[in-house]
SEKOL-847400 format. One record per residue: residue number from 1; residue in three letters; chain; x, y, z of N, C-alpha, C in turn. Coordinates in steps of 0.001 Angstrom, whole numbers, always signed. Layout:
<atoms>
<atom><num>NUM</num><residu>ALA</residu><chaine>A</chaine><n_east>X</n_east><n_north>Y</n_north><n_up>Z</n_up><ca_east>X</ca_east><ca_north>Y</ca_north><ca_up>Z</ca_up><c_east>X</c_east><c_north>Y</c_north><c_up>Z</c_up></atom>
...
</atoms>
This chain:
<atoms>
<atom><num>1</num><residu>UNK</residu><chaine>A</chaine><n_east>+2033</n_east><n_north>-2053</n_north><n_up>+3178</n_up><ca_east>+2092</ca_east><ca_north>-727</ca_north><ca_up>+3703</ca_up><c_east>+2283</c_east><c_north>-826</c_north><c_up>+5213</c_up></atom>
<atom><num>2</num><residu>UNK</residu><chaine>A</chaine><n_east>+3419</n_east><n_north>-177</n_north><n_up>+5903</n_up><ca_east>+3532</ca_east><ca_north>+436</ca_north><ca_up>+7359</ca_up><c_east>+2885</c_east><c_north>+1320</c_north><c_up>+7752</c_up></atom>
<atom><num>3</num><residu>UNK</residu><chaine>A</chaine><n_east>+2421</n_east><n_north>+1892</n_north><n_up>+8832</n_up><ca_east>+2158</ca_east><ca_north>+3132</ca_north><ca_up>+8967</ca_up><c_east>+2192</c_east><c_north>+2664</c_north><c_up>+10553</c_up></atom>
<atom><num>4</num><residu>UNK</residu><chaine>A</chaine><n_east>+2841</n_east><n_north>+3867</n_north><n_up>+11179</n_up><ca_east>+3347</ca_east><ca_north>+3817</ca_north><ca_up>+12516</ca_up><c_east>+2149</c_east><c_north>+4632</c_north><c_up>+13679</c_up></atom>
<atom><num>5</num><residu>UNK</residu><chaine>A</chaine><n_east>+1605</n_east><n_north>+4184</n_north><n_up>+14293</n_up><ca_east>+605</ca_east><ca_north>+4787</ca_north><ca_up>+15075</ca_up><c_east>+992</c_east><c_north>+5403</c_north><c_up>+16174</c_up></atom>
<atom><num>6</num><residu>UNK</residu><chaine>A</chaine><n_east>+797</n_east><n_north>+6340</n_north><n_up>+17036</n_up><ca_east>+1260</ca_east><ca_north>+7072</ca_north><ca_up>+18081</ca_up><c_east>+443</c_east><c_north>+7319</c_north><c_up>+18982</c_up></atom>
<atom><num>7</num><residu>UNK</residu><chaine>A</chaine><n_east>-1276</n_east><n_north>+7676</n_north><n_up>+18492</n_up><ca_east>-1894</ca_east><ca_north>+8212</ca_north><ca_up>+19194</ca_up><c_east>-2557</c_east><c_north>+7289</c_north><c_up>+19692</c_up></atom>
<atom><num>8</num><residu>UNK</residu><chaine>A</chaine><n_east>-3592</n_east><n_north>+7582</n_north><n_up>+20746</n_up><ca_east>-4352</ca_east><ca_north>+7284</ca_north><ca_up>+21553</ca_up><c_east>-5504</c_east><c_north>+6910</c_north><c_up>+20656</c_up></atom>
<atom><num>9</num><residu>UNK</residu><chaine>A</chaine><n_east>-5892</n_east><n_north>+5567</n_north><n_up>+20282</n_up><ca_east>-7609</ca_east><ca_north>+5697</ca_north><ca_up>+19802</ca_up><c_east>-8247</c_east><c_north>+4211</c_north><c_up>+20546</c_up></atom>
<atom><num>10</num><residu>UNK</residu><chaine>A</chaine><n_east>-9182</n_east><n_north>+3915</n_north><n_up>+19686</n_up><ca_east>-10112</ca_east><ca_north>+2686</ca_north><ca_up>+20374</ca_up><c_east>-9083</c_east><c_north>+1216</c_north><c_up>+19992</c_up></atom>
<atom><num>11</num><residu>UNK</residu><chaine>A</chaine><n_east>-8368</n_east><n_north>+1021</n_north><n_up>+19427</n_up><ca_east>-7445</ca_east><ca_north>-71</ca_north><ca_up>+20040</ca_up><c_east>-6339</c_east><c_north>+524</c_north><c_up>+20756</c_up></atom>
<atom><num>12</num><residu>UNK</residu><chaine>A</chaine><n_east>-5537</n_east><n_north>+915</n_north><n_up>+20638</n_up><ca_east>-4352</ca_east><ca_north>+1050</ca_north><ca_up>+21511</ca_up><c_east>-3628</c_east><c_north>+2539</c_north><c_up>+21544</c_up></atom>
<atom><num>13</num><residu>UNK</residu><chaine>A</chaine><n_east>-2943</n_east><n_north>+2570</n_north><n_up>+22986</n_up><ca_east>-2706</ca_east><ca_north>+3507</ca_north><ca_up>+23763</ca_up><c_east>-1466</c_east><c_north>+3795</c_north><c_up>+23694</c_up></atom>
<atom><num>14</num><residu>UNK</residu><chaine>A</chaine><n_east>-113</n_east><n_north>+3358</n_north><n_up>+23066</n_up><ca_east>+437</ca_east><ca_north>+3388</ca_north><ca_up>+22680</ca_up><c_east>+1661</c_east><c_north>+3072</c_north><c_up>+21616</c_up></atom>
<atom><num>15</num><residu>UNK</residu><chaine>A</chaine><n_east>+2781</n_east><n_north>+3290</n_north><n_up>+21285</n_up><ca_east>+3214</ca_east><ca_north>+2892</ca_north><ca_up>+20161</ca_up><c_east>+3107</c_east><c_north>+1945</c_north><c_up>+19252</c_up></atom>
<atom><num>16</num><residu>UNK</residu><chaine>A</chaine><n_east>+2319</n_east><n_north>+1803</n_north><n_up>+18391</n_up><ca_east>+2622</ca_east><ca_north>+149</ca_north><ca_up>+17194</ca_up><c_east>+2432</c_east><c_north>+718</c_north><c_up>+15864</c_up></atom>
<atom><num>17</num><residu>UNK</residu><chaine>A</chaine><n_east>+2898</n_east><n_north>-467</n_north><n_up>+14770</n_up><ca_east>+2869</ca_east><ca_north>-427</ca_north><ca_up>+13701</ca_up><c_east>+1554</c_east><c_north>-1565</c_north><c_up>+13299</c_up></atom>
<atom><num>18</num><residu>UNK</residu><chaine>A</chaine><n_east>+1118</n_east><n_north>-749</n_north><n_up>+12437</n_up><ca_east>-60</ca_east><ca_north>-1548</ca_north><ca_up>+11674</ca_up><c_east>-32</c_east><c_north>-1601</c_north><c_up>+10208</c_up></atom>
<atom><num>19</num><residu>UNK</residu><chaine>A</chaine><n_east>+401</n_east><n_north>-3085</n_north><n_up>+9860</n_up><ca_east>+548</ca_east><ca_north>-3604</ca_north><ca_up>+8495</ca_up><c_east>-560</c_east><c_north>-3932</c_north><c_up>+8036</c_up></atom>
<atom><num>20</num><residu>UNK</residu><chaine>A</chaine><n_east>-749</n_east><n_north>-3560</n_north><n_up>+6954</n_up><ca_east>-1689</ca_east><ca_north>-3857</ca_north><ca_up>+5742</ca_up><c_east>-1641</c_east><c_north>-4055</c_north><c_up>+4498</c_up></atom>
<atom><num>21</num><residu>UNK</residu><chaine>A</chaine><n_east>-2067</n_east><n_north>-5133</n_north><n_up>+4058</n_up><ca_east>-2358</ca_east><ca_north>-5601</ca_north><ca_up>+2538</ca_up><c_east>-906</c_east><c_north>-5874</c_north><c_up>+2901</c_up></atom>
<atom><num>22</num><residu>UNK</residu><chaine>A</chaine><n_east>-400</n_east><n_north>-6785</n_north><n_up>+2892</n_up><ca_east>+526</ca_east><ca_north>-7586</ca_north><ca_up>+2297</ca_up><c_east>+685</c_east><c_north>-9622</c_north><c_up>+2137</c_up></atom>
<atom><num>23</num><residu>UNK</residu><chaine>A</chaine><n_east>+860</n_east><n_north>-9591</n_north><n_up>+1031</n_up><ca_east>+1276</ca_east><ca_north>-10960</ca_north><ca_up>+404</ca_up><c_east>+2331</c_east><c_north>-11668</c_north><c_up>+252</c_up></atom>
<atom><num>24</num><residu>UNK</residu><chaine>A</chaine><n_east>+2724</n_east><n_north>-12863</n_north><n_up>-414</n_up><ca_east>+3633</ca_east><ca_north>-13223</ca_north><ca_up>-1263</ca_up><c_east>+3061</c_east><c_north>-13845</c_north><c_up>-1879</c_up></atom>
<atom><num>25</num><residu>UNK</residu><chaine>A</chaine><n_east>+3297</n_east><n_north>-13555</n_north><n_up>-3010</n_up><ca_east>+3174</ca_east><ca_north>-14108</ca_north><ca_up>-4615</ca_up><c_east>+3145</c_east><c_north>-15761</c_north><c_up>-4116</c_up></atom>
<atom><num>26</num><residu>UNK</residu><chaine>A</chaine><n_east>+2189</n_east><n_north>-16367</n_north><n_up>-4927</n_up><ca_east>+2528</ca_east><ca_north>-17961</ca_north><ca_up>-4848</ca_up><c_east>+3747</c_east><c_north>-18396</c_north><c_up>-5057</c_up></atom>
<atom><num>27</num><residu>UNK</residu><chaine>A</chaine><n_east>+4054</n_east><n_north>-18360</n_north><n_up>-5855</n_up><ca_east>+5036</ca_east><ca_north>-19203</ca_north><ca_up>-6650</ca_up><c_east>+6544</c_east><c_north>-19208</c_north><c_up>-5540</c_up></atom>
<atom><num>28</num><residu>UNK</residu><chaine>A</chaine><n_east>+6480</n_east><n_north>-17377</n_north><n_up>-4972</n_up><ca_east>+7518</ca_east><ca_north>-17708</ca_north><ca_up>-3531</ca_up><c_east>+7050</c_east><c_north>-18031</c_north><c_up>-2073</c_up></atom>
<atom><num>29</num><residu>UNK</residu><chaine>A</chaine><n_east>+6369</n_east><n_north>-18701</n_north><n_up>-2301</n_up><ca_east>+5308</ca_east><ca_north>-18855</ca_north><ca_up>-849</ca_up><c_east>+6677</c_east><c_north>-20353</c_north><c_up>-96</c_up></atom>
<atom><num>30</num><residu>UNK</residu><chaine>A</chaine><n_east>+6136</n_east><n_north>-20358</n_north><n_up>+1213</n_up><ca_east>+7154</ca_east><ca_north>-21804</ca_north><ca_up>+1738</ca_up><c_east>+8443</c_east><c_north>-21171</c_north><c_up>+1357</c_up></atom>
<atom><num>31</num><residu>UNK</residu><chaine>A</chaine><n_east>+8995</n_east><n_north>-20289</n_north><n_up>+1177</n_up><ca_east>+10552</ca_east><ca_north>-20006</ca_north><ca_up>+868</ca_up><c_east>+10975</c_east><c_north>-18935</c_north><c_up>+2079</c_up></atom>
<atom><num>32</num><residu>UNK</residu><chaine>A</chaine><n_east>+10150</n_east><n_north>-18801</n_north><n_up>+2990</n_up><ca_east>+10597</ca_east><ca_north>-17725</ca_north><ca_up>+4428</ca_up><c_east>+10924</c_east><c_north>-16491</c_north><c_up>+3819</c_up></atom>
<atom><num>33</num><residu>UNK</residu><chaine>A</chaine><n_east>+9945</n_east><n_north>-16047</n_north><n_up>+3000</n_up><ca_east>+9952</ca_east><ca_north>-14559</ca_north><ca_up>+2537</ca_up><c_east>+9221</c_east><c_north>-13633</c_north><c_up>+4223</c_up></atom>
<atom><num>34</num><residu>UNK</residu><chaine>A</chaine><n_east>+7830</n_east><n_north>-14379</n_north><n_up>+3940</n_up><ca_east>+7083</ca_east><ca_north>-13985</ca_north><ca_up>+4904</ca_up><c_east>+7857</c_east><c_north>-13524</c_north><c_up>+6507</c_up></atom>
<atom><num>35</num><residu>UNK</residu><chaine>A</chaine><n_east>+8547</n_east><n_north>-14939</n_north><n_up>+6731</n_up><ca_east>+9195</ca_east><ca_north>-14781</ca_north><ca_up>+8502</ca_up><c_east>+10115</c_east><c_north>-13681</c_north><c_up>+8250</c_up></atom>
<atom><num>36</num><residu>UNK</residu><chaine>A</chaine><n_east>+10839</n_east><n_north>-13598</n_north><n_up>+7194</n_up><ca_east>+11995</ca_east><ca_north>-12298</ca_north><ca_up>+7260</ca_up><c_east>+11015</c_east><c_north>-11368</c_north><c_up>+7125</c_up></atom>
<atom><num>37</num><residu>UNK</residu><chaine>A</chaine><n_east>+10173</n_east><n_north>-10866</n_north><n_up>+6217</n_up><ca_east>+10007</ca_east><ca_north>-9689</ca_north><ca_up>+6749</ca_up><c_east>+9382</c_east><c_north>-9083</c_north><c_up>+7652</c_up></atom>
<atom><num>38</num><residu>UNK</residu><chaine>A</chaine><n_east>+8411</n_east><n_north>-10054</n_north><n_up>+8549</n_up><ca_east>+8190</ca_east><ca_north>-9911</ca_north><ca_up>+10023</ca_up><c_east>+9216</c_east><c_north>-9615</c_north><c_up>+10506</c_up></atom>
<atom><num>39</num><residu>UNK</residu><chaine>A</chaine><n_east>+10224</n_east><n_north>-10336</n_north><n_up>+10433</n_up><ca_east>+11169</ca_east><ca_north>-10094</ca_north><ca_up>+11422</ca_up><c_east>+12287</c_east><c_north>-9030</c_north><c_up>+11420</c_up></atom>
<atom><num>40</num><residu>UNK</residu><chaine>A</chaine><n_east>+11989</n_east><n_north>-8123</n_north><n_up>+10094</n_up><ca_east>+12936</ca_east><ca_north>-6976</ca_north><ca_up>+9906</ca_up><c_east>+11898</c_east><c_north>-6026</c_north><c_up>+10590</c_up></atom>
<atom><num>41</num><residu>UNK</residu><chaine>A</chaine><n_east>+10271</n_east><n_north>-6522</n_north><n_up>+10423</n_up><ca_east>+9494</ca_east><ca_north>-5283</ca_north><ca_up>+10916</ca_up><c_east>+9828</c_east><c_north>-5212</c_north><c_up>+12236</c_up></atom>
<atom><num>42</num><residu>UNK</residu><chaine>A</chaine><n_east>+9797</n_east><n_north>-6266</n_north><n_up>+13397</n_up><ca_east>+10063</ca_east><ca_north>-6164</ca_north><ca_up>+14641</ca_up><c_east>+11367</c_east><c_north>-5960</c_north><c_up>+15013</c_up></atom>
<atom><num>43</num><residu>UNK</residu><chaine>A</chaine><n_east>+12394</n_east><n_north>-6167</n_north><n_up>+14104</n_up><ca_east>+13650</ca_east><ca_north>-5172</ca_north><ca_up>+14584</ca_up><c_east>+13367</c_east><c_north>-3848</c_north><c_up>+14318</c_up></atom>
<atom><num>44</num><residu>UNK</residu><chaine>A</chaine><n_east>+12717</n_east><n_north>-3329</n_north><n_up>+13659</n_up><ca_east>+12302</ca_east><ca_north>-2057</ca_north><ca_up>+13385</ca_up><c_east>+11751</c_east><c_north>-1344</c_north><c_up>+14338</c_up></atom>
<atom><num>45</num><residu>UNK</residu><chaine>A</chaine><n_east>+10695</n_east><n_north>-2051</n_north><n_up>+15153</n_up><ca_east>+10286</ca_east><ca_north>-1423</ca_north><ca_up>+16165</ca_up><c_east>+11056</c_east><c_north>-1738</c_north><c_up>+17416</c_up></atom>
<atom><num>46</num><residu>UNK</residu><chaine>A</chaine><n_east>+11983</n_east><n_north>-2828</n_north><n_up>+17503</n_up><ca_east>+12690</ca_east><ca_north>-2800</ca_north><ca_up>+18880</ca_up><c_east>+13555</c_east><c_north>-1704</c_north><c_up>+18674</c_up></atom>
<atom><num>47</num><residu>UNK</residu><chaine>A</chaine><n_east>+14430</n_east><n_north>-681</n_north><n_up>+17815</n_up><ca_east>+14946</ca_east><ca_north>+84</ca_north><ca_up>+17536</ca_up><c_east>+13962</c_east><c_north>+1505</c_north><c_up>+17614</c_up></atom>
<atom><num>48</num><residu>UNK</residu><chaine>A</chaine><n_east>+12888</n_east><n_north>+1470</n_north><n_up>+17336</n_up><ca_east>+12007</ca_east><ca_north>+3161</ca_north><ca_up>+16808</ca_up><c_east>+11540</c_east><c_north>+2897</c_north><c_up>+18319</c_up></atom>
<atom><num>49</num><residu>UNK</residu><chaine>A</chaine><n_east>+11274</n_east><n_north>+2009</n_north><n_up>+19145</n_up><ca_east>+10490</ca_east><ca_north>+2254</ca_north><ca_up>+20217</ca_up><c_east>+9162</c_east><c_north>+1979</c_north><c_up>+19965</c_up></atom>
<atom><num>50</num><residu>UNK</residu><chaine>A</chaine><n_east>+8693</n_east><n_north>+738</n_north><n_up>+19621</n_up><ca_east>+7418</ca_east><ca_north>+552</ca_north><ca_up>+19358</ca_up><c_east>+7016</c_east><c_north>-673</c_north><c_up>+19806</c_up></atom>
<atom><num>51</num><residu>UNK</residu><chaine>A</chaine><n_east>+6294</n_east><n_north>-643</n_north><n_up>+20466</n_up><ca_east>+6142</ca_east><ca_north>-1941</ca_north><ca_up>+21466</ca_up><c_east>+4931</c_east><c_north>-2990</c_north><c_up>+20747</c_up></atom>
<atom><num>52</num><residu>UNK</residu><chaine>A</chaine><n_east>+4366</n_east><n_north>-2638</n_north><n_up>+19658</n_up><ca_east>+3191</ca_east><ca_north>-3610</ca_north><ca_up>+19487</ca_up><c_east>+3067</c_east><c_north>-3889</c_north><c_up>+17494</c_up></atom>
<atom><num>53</num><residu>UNK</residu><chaine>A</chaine><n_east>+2588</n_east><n_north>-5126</n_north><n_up>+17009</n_up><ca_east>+2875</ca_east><ca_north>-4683</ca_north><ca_up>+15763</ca_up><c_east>+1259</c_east><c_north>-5430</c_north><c_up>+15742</c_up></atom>
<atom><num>54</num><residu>UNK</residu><chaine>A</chaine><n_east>+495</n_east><n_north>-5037</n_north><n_up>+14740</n_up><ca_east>-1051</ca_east><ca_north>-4376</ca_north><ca_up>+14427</ca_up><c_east>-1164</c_east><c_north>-4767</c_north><c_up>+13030</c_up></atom>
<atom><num>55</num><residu>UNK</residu><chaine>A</chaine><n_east>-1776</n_east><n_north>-6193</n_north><n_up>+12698</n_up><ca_east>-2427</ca_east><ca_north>-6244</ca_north><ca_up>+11635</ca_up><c_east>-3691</c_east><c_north>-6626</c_north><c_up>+10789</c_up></atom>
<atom><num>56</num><residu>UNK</residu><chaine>A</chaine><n_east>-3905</n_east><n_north>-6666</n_north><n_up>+10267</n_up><ca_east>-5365</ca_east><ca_north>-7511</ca_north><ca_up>+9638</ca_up><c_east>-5137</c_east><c_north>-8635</c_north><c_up>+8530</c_up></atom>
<atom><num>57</num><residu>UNK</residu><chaine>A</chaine><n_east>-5770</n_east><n_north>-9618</n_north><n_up>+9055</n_up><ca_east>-5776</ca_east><ca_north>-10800</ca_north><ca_up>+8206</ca_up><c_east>-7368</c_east><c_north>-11215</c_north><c_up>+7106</c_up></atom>
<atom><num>58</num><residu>UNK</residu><chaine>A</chaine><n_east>-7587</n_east><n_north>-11035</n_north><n_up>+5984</n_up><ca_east>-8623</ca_east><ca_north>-11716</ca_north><ca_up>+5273</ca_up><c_east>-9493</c_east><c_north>-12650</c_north><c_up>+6246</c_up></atom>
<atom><num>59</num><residu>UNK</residu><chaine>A</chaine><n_east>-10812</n_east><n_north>-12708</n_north><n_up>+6730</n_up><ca_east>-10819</ca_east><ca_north>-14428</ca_north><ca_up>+7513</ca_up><c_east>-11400</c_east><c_north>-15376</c_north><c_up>+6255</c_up></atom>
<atom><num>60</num><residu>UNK</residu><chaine>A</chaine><n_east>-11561</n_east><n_north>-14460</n_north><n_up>+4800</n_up><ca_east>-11739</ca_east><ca_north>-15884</ca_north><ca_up>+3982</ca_up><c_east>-10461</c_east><c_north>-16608</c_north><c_up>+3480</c_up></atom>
<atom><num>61</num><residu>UNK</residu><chaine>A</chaine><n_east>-9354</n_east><n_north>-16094</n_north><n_up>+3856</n_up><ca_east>-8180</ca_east><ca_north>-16564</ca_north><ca_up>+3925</ca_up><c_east>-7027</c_east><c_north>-17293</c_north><c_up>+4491</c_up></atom>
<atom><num>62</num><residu>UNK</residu><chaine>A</chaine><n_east>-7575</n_east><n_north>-18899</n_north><n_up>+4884</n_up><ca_east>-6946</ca_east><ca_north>-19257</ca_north><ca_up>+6126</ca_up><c_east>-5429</c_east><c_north>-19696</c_north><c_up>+6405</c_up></atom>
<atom><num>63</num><residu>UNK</residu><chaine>A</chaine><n_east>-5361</n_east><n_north>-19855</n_north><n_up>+5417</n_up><ca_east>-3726</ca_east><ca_north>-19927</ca_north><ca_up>+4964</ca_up><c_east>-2809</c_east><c_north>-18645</c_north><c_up>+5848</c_up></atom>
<atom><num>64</num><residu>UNK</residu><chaine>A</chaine><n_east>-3519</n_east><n_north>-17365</n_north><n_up>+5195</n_up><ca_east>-2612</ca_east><ca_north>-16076</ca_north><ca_up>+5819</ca_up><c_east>-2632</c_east><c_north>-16311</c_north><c_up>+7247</c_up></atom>
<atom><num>65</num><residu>UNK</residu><chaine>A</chaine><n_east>-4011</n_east><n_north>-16716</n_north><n_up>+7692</n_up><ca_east>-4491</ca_east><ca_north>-16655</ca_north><ca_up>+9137</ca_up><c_east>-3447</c_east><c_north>-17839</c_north><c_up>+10050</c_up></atom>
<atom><num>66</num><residu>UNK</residu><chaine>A</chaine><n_east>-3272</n_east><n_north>-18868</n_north><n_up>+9295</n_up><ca_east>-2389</ca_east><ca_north>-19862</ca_north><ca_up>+10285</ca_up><c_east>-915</c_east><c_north>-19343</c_north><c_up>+9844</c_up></atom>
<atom><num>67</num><residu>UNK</residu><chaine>A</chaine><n_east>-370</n_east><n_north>-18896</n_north><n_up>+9000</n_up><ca_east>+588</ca_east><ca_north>-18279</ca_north><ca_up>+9130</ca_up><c_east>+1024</c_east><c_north>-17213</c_north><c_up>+10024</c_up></atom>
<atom><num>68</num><residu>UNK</residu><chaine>A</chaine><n_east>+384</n_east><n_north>-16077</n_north><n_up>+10296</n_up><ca_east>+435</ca_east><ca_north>-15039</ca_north><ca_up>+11166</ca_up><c_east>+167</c_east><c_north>-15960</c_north><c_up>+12708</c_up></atom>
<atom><num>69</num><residu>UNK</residu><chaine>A</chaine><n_east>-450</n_east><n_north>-16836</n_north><n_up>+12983</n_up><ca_east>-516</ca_east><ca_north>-17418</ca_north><ca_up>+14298</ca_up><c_east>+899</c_east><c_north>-18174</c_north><c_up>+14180</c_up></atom>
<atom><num>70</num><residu>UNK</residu><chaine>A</chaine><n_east>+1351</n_east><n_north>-18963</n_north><n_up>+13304</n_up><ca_east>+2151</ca_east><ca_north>-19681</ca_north><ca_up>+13381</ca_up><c_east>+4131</c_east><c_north>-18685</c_north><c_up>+13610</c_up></atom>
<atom><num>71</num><residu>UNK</residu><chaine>A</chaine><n_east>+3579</n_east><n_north>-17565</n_north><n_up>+13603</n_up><ca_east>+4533</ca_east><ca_north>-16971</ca_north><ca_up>+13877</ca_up><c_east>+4197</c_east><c_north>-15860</c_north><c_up>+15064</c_up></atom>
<atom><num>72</num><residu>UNK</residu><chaine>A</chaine><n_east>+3400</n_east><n_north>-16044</n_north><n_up>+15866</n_up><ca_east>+3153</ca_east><ca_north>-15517</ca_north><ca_up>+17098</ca_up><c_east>+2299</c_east><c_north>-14599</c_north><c_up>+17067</c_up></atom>
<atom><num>73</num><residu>UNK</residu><chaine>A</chaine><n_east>+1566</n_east><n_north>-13865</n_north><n_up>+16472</n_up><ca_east>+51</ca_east><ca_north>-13320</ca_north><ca_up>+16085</ca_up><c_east>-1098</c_east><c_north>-14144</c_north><c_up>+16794</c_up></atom>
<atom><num>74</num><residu>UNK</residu><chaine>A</chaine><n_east>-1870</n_east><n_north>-13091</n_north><n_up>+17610</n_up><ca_east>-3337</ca_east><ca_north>-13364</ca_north><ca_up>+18063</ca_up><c_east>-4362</c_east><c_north>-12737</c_north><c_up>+17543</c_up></atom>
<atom><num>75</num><residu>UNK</residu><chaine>A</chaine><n_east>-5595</n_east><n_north>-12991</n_north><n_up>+17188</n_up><ca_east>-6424</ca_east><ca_north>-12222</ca_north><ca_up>+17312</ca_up><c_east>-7092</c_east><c_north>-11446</c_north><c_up>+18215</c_up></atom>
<atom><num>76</num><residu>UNK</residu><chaine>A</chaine><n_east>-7941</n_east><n_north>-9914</n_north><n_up>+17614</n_up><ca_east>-7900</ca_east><ca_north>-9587</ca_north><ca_up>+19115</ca_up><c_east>-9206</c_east><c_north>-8805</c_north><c_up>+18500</c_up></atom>
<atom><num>77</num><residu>UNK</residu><chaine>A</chaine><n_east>-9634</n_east><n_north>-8447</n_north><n_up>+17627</n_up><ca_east>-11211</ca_east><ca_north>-7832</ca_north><ca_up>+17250</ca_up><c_east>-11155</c_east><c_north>-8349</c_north><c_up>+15527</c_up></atom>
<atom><num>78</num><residu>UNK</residu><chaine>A</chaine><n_east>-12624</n_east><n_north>-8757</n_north><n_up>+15184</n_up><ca_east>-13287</ca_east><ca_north>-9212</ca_north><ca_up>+14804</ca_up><c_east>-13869</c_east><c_north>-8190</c_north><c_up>+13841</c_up></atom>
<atom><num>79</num><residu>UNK</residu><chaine>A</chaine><n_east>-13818</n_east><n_north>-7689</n_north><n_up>+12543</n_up><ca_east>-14211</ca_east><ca_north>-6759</ca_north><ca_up>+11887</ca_up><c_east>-15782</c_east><c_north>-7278</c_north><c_up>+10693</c_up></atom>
<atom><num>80</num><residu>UNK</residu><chaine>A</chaine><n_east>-16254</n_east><n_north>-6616</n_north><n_up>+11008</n_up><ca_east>-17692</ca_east><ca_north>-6912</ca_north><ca_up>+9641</ca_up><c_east>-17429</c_east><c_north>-5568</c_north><c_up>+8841</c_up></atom>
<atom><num>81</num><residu>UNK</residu><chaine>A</chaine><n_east>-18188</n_east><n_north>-6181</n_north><n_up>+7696</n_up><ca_east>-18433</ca_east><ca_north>-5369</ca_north><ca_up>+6373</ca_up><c_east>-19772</c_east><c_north>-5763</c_north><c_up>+5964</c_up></atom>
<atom><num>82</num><residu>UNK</residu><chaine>A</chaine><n_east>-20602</n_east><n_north>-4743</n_north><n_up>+5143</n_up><ca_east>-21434</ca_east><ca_north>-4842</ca_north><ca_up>+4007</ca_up><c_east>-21421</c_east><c_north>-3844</c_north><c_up>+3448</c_up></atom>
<atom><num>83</num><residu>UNK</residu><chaine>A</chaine><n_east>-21908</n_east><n_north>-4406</n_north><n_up>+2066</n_up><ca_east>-21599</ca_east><ca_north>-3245</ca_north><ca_up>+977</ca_up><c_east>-23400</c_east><c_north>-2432</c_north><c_up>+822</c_up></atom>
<atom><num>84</num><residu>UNK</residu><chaine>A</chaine><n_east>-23525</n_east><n_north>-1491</n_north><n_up>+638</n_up><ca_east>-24181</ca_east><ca_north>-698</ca_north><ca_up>+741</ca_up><c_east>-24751</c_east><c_north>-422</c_north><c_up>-424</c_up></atom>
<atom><num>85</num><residu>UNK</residu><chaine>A</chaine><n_east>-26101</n_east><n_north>-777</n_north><n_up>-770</n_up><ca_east>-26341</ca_east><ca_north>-648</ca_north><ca_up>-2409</ca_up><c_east>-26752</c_east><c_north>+1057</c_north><c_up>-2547</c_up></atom>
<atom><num>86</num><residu>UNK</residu><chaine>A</chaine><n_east>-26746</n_east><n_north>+1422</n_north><n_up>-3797</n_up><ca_east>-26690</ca_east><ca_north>+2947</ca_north><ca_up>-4205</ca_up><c_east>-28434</c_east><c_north>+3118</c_north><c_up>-4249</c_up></atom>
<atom><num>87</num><residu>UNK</residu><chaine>A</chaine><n_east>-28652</n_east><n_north>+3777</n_north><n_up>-3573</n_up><ca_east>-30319</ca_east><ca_north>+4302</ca_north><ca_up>-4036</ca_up><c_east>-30989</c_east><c_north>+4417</c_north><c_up>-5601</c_up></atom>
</atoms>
């Protein structure tokens, strides 16, 4: 999923796209599925005017994680969860 951000909130001040939940299937993994479609997303935004691209990586997932670095991705906040038991 894309979804194009505009406004002003607690990460950023202007234009980016923030990707979420996306994979590739094992079986096409190592076949540069992944780098193309990074790289159609950032022609996308050198064209719409969007200067930043915004995503989230699993951290029990380190595979995704050296991939997204290995193609020029930093980290930049640190997210927690707990699940909340029902009364």
């Amino acid at each position: 999923m894309v979804r194009e951000k505009s406004e002003t909130n607690l990460y950023r001040d202007h234009n980016y796209v923030f990707i979420d939940y996306t994979f590739v299937l094992e079986d096409y993994r190592k076949l540069g599925i992944g780098k193309r479609l990074y790289a159609y997303v950032e022609e996308w935004c050198r064209k719409n005017d969007t200067s930043e691209i915004v995503l989230d990586v699993i951290v029990t997932n380190p595979e995704s994680m050296k991939f997204h670095e290995s193609i020029g991705y930093k980290p930049f906040v640190k997210l927690y969860s707990k699940p909340v038991s029902k009364l």
